[in-house]
C-alpha positions as CSV (number, residue, x, y, z in Angstrom):
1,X,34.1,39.8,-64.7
2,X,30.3,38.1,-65.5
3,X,31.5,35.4,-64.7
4,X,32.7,36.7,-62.0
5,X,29.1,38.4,-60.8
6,X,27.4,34.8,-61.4
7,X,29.5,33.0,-59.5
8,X,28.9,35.1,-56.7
9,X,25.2,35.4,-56.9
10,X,25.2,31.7,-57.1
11,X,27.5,31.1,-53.5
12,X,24.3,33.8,-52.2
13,X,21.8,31.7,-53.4
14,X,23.3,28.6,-51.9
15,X,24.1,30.1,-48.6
16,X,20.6,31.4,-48.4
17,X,19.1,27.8,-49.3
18,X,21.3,25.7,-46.4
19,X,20.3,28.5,-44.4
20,X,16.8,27.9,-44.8
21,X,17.3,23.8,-44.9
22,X,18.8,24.5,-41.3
23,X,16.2,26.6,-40.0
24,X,13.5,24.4,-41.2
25,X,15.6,21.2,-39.7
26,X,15.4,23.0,-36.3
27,X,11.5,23.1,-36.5
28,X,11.1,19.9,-37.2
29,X,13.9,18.9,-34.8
30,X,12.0,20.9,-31.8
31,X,8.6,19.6,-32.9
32,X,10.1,15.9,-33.1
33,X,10.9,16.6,-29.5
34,X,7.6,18.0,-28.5
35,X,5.8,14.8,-29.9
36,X,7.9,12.4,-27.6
37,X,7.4,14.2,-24.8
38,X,3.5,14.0,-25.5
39,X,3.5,10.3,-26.4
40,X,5.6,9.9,-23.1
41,X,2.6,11.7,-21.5
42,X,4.7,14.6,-19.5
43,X,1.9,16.9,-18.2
44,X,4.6,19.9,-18.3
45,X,7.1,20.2,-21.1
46,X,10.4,20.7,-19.8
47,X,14.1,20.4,-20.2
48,X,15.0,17.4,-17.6
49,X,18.1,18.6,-17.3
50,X,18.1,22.1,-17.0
51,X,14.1,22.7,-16.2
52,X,14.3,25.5,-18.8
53,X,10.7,25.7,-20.9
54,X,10.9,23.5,-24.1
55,X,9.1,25.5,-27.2
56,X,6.2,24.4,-28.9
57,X,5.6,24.6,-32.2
58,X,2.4,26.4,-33.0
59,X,1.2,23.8,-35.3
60,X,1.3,20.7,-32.9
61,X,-1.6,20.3,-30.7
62,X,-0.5,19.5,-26.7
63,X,-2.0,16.5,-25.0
64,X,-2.1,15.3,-21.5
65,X,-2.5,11.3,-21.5
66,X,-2.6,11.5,-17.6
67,X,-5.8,14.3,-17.7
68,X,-8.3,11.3,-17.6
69,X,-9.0,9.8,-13.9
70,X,-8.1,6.1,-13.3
71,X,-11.0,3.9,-12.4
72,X,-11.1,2.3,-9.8
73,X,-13.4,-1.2,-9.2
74,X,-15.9,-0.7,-6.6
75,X,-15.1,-3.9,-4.8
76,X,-11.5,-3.0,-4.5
77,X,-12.6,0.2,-2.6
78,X,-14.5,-1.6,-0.2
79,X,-12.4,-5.2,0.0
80,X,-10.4,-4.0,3.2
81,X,-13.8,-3.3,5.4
82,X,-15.4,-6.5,3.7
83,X,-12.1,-8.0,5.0
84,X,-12.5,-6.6,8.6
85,X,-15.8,-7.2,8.8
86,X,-15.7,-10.6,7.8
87,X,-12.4,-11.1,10.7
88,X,-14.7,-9.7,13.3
89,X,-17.9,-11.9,12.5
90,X,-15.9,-14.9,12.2
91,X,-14.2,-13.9,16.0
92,X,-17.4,-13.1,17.8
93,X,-18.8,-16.6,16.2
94,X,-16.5,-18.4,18.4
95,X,-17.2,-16.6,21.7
96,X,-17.7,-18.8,24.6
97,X,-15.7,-21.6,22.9
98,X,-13.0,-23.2,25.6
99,X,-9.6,-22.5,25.8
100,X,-7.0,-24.8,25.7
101,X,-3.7,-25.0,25.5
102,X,-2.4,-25.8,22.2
103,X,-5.7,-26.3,20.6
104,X,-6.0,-24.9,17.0
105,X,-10.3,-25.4,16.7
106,X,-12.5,-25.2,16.0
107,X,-14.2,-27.3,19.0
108,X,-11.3,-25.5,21.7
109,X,-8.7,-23.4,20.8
110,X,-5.5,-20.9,22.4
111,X,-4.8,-17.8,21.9
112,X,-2.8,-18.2,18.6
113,X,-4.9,-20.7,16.9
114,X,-8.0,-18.6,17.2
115,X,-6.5,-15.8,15.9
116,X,-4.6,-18.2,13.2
117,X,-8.3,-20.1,12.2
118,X,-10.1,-17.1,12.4
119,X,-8.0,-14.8,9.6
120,X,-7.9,-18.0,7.6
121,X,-11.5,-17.6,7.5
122,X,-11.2,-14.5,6.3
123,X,-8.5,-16.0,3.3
124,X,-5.0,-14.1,5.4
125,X,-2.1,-16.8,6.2
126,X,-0.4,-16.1,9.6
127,X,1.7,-18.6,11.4
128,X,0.9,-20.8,13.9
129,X,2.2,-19.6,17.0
130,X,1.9,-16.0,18.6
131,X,5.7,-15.1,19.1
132,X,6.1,-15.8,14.7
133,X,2.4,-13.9,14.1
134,X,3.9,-10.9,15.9
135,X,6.2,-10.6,13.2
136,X,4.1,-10.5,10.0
137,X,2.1,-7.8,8.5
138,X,2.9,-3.9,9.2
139,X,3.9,-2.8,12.7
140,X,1.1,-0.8,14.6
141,X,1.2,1.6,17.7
142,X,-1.0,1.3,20.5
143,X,-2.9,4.5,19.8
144,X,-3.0,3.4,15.8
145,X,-5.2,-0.3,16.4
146,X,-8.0,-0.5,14.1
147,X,-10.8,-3.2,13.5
148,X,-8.8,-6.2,12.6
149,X,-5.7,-5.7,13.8
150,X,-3.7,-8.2,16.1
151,X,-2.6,-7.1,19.4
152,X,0.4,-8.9,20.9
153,X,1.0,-8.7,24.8
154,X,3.3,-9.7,27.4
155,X,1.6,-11.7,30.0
156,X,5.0,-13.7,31.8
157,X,4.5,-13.1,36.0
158,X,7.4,-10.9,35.5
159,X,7.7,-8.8,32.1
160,X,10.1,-10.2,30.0
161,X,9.2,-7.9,26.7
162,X,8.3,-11.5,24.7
163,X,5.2,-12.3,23.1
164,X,3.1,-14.4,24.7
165,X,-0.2,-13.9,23.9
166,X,-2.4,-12.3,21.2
167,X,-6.0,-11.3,20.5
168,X,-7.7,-9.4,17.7
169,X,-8.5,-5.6,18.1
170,X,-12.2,-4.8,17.7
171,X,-12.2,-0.7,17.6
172,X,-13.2,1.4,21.2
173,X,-11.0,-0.2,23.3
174,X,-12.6,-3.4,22.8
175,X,-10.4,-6.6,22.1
176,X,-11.1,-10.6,21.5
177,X,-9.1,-13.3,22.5
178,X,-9.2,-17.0,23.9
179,X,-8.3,-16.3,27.3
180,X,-6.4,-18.9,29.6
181,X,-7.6,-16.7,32.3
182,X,-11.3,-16.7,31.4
183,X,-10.5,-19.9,30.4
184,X,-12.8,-19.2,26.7
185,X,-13.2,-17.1,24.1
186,X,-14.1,-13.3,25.7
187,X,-14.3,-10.2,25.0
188,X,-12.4,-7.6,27.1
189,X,-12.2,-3.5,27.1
190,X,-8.4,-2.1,27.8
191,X,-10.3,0.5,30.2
192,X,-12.1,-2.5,32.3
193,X,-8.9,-4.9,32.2
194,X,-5.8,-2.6,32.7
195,X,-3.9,-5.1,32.9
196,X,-3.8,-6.0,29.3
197,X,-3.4,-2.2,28.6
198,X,0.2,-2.3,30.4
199,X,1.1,-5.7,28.9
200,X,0.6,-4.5,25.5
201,X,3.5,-4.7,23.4
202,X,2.5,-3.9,19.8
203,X,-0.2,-4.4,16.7
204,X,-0.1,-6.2,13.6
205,X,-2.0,-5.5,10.6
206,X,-2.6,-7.6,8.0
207,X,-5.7,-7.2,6.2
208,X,-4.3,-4.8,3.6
209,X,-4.3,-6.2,-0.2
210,X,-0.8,-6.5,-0.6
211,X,-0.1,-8.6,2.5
212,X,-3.0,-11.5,2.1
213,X,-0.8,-13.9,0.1
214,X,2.3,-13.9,1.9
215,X,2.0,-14.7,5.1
216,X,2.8,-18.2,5.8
């Protein structure tokens, strides 16, 4: 019978211990989890799978490793207006120059080499002739132009819906081009040449970072 009663208390005792081992297993368990999700640097602690709350353990300190801002280089924040800039001093630079056909400058030039040596200048590749430079860069609206983008037009005697000929917009309805018409370099407004304005076909732009070394 005592030996009996000790054997008993000791099965308690055990069961009570393994209990504890297990509880104490589960802490560390959920803890462990917490951490990873820290180092992974998860702003809110959640269950991926079932977006239930995860528990933290009162003893582990939460840190955000996104809460800092991400600096940003000052010339990066200004590089695409340095880049438009520099596009629309290099066009106005060749104004007056003649226009002729086939001539890639810098002494004559048409409509595709100016706008080919001039965004060269300005360190963007675009191919030689207009109906290949109409297909680079990002697609652009007539009512989204900005500074720097190219314009692409259809100027056939009867509309055709093919590129042939581009200039470079310049912002308020203005636009530069080598002209076969004006027989030079000018600079036109949609509102004082309508016919360009119902010629237009679509923009180009390619003075964002990500497209300046690809266009070839």
């Amino acid at each position: 019978m005592k030996m009996k009663k000790i054997l008993n208390i000791t099965l308690f005792s055990t069961a009570i211990f393994f209990s504890a081992c297990s509880s104490d297993q589960a802490k560390v368990k959920e803890a462990s989890t917490t951490s990873i999700y820290n180092i992974m640097g998860i702003s809110q602690t959640q269950n991926i799978k079932t977006a239930s709350p995860i528990k933290i353990s009162p003893d582990i300190e939460y840190i955000s490793y996104h809460s800092k801002p991400v600096y940003i280089p000052e010339q990066h924040q200004y590089s695409y207006i340095q880049t438009v800039n520099t596009i629309e001093e290099n066009a106005k630079s060749f104004l007056g120059t003649p226009y002729v056909w086939g001539a890639t400058g810098p002494s004559t030039f048409d409509c595709s080499g100016f706008t080919q040596w001039v965004y060269r200048d300005a360190g963007i590749n675009i191919p030689r002739v207009s109906r290949d430079q109409a297909r680079v860069g990002n697609y652009v609206a007539f009512n989204q132009l900005q500074r720097g983008d190219m314009m692409f037009f259809d100027t056939h005697k009867h509309r055709t819906g093919k590129v042939s000929h581009v200039g470079i917009y310049l912002g308020d309805g203005n636009f530069i081009h080598a002209s076969s018409r004006g027989r030079k370099v000018v600079i036109y407004n949609f509102n004082e040449k309508t016919f360009y304005k119902k010629r237009f076909l679509w923009g180009r732009r390619v003075t964002e970072n990500s497209m300046q070394y690809a266009l070839k």
